[in-house]
C-alpha positions in Angstrom: 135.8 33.5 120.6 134.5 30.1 119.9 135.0 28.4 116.8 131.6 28.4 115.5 132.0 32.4 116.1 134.8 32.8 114.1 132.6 31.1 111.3 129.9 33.1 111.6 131.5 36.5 111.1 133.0 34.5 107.8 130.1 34.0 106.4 128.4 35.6 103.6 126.0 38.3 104.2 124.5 38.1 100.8 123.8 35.7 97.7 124.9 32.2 97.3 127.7 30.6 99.2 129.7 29.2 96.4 131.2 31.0 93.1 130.7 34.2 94.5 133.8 35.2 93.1 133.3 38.0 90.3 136.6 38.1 89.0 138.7 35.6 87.6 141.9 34.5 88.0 142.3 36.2 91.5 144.8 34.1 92.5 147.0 35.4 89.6 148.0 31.7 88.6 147.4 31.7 84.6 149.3 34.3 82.3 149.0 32.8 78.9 150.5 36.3 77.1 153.6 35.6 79.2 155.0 35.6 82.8 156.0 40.0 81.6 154.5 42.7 79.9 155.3 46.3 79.1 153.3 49.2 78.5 150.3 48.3 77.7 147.4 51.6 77.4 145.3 50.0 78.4 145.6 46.4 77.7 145.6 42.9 79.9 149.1 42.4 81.1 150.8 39.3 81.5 148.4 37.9 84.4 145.3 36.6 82.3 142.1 39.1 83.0 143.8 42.1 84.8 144.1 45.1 82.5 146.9 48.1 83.3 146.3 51.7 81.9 149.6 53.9 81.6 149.4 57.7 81.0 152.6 59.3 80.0 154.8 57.2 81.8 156.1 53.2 81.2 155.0 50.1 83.1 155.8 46.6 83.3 152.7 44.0 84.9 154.7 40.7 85.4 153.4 37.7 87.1 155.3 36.9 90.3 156.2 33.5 93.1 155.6 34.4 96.6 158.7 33.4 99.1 158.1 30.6 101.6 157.7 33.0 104.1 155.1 35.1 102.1 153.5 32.2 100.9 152.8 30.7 104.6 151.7 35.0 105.4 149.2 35.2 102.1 147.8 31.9 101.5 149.0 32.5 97.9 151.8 30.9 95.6 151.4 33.8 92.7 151.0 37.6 93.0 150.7 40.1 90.0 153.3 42.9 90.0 152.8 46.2 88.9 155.9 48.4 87.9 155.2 52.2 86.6 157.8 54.7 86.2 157.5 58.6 87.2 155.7 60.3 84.5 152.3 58.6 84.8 149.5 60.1 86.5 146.2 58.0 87.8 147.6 54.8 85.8 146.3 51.7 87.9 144.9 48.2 87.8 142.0 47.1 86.1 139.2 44.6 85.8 136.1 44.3 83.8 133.0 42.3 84.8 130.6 41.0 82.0 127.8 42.7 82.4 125.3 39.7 83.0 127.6 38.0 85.3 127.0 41.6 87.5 123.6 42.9 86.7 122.0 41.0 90.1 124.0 43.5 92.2 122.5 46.4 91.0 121.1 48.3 94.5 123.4 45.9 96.9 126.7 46.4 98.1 129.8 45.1 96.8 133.0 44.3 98.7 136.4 44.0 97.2 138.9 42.0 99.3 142.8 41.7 98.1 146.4 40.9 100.1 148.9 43.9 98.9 151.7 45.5 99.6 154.4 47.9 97.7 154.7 51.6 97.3 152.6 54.4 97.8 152.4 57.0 94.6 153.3 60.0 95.4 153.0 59.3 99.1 149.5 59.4 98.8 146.8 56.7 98.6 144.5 54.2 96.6 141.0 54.9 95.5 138.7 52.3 93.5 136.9 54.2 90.6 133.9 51.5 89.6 131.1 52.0 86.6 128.9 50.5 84.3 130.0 51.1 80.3 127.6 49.9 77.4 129.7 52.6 74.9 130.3 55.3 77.7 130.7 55.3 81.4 127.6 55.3 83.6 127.1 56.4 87.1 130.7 56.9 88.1 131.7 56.2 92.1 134.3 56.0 93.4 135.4 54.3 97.1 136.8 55.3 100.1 140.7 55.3 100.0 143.8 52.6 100.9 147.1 53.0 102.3 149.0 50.1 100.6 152.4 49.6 102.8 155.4 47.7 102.3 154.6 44.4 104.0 151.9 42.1 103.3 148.5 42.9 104.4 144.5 41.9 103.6 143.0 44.9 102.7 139.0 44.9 102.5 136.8 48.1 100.8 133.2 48.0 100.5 131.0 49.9 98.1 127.6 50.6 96.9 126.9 49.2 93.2 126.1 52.0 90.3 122.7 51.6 89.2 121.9 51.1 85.5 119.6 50.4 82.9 119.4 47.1 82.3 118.0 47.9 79.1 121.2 49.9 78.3 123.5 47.0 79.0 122.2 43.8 77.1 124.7 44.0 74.3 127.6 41.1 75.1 130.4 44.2 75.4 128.6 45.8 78.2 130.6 45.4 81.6 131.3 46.8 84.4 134.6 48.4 85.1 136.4 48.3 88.8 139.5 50.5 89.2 141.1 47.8 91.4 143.6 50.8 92.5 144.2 54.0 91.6 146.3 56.4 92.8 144.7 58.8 94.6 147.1 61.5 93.8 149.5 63.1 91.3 152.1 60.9 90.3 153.5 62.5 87.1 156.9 62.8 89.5 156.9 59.4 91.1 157.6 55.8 90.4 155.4 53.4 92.7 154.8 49.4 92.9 152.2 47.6 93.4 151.9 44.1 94.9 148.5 41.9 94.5 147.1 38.5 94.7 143.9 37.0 96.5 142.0 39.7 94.2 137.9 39.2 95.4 135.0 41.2 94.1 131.8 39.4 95.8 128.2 40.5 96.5 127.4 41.7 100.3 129.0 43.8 102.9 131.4 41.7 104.5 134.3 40.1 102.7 134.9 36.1 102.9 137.5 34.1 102.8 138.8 33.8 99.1 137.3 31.0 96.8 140.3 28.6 95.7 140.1 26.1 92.7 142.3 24.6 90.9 144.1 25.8 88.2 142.3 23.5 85.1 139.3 25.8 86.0 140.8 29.1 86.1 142.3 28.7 82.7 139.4 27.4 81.4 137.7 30.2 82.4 140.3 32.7 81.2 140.0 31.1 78.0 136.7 32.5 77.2 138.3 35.4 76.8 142.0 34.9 75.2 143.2 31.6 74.0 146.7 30.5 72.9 146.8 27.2 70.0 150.5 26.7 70.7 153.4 24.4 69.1 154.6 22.2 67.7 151.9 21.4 65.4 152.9 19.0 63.0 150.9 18.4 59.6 147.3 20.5 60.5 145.9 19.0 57.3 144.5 21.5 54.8 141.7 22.1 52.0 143.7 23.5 49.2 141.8 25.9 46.4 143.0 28.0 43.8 146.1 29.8 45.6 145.2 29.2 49.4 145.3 26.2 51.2 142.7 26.5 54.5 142.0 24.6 57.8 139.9 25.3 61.2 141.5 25.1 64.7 139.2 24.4 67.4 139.5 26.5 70.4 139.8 25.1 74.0 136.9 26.7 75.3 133.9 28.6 73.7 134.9 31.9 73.6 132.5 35.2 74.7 132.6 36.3 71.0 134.6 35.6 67.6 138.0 36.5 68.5 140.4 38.4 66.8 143.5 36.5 65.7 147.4 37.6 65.9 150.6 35.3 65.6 153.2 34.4 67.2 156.5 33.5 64.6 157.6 33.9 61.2 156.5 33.1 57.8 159.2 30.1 56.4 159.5 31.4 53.1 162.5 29.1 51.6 162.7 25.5 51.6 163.2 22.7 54.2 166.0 23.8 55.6 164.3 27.3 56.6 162.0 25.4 58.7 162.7 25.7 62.7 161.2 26.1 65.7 159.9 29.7 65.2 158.5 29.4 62.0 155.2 28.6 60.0 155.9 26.3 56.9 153.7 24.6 54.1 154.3 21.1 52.7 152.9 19.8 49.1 153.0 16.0 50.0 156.4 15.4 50.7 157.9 18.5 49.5 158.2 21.4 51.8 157.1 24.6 49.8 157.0 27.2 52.3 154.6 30.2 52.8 154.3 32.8 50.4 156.3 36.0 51.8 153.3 38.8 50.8 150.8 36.8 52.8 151.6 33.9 54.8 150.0 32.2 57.0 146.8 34.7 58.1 143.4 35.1 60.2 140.4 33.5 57.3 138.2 36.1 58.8 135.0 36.4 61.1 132.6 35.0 58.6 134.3 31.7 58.8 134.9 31.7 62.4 132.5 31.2 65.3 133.3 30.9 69.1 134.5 27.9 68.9 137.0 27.4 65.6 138.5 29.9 63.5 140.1 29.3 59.9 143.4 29.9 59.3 144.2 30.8 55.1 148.0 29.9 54.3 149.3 30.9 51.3 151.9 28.5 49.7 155.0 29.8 48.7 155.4 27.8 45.2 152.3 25.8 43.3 150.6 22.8 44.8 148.1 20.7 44.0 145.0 22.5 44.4 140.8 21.2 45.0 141.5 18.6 47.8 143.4 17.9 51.2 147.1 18.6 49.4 148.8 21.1 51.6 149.8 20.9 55.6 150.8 23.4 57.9 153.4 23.0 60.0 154.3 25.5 62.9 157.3 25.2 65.4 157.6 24.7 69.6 158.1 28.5 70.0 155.0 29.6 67.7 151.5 30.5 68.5 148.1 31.2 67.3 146.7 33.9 69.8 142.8 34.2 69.7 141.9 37.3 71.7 137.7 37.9 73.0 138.4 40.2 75.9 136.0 43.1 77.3 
């Protein structure tokens, strides 16, 4: 076959030729949670975008480095890893598509292209579930069915899109959800892996090669959807007022809606010798005062916060001088301030 043959048949049939890409982080290069995660139901895993369900078993998603060998087979230097015990029955893997970075498919054919391997629930197969939500599914279908075996292999499935109603899916949590794989078959009595990387969701009948790019633009794409505001931070200044000092953190990226805030550490309660690298502490100038042990440091709330900052409230454990920049916050190498806008 001649050269400009071979490039042909690896062409698109459909769309544009560049970011054609629906999913992100396909490559499974970016987990800002952590390189391991345990039962989730259903939340994203350690690999940034891809969501595990569990039911009535355990499961671990971890993010994984290909050997030398694999790596020269796959193309690919990171793979996800899905471990679920015996127990759990149609768990799988996960993905959900904004709805208006999907709606131009509606009526064409989508192909989902991925290199696995690992081991087959049950003995029985993979099946990829796919449907539009807006509140509750729409238009379920589900596709054909994959044998994943125990090397590594480039799998390709293509499927007709559910149709919608646009109408029905304009509101910014709308998406649609793909079943990357899901067991087609009981699996209440078996453990099973799964192996995954090169994950591609594209518009057309054909799949083509994957879309590489460097890791800068994966993560800034993840981070529209979970960003991490990590340590050590050292003297975020704050506006101090009656018993709360406050302060906004930009986020790295403009996130798809006002996230929700956790943390990662421990409020220093004590003095300057509680303060380490896993803790959130307060200063008064140049006297460490701590955090206040029944509130802390804390989320300010969504009508402070936007897509693009959100305010932190710390509560100082002794008095400070209040009505102007007085206080700063202080949080260790091992701490975090986890801003979550996912589907």
């Amino acid at each position: 076959m001649s050269n400009a043959r071979k490039l042909a048949d690896n062409l698109p049939t459909d769309g544009q030729l560049g970011n054609r890409n629906l999913i992100i982080n396909g490559a499974m290069e970016v987990a800002q949670r952590g390189t391991s995660q345990s039962n989730a139901n259903p939340a994203i895993g350690s690999v940034d975008r891809m969501r595990f369900a569990l039911s009535g078993g355990t499961g671990t998603m971890s993010q994984q480095t290909m050997s030398a060998s694999d790596r020269s087979t796959t193309g690919f230097d990171k793979y996800l890893r899905l471990d679920l015990s015996a127990g759990n029955n149609n768990a799988g893997l996960y993905y959900n598509v904004e709805a208006a970075d999907i709606l131009h498919a509606q009526g064409k054919k989508l192909t989902l292209s991925f290199w696995a391997k690992g081991t087959n629930p049950g003995g029985g197969s993979f099946v990829v579930p796919h449907y539009w939500y807006d509140g509750s599914n729409q238009n379920d279908g589900t596709s054909g069915s994959l044998t994943i075996t125990s090397s590594w292999v480039k799998y390709a499935i293509t499927f007709d899109t559910a149709t919608a109603s646009s109408a029905s899916l304009t509101s910014a949590s709308s998406r649609y959800d793909v079943a990357i794989l899901q067991p087609n078959a009981d699996t209440s009595t078996n453990a099973w892996q799964l192996n995954i990387t090169g994950l591609m969701l594209e518009v057309g009948s054909q799949a083509s090669p994957f879309e590489y790019e460097n890791i800068s633009t994966t993560l800034a794409k993840c981070q529209r959807y979970y960003a991490k505001i990590e340590g050590p931070i050292h003297g975020y200044a704050c506006w101090s007022y009656s018993n709360v000092a406050s302060t906004h953190f930009s986020l790295p990226e403009k996130m798809r809606a006002t996230p929700s805030v956790t943390f990662t550490g421990t409020n220093n309660t004590g003095n300057n010798s509680s303060v380490g690298d896993s803790t959130f502490s307060m200063y008064n100038h140049s006297t460490w005062i701590g955090t206040s042990g029944a509130n802390g440091v804390q989320y300010g709330g969504t009508n402070a916060s936007s897509t693009q900052s959100i305010r932190i409230n710390c509560y100082p454990h002794n008095s400070f001088t209040s009505n102007g920049i007085s206080a700063g916050l202080y949080f260790g190498q091992n701490c975090s301030i986890n801003a979550d806008s996912e589907l």
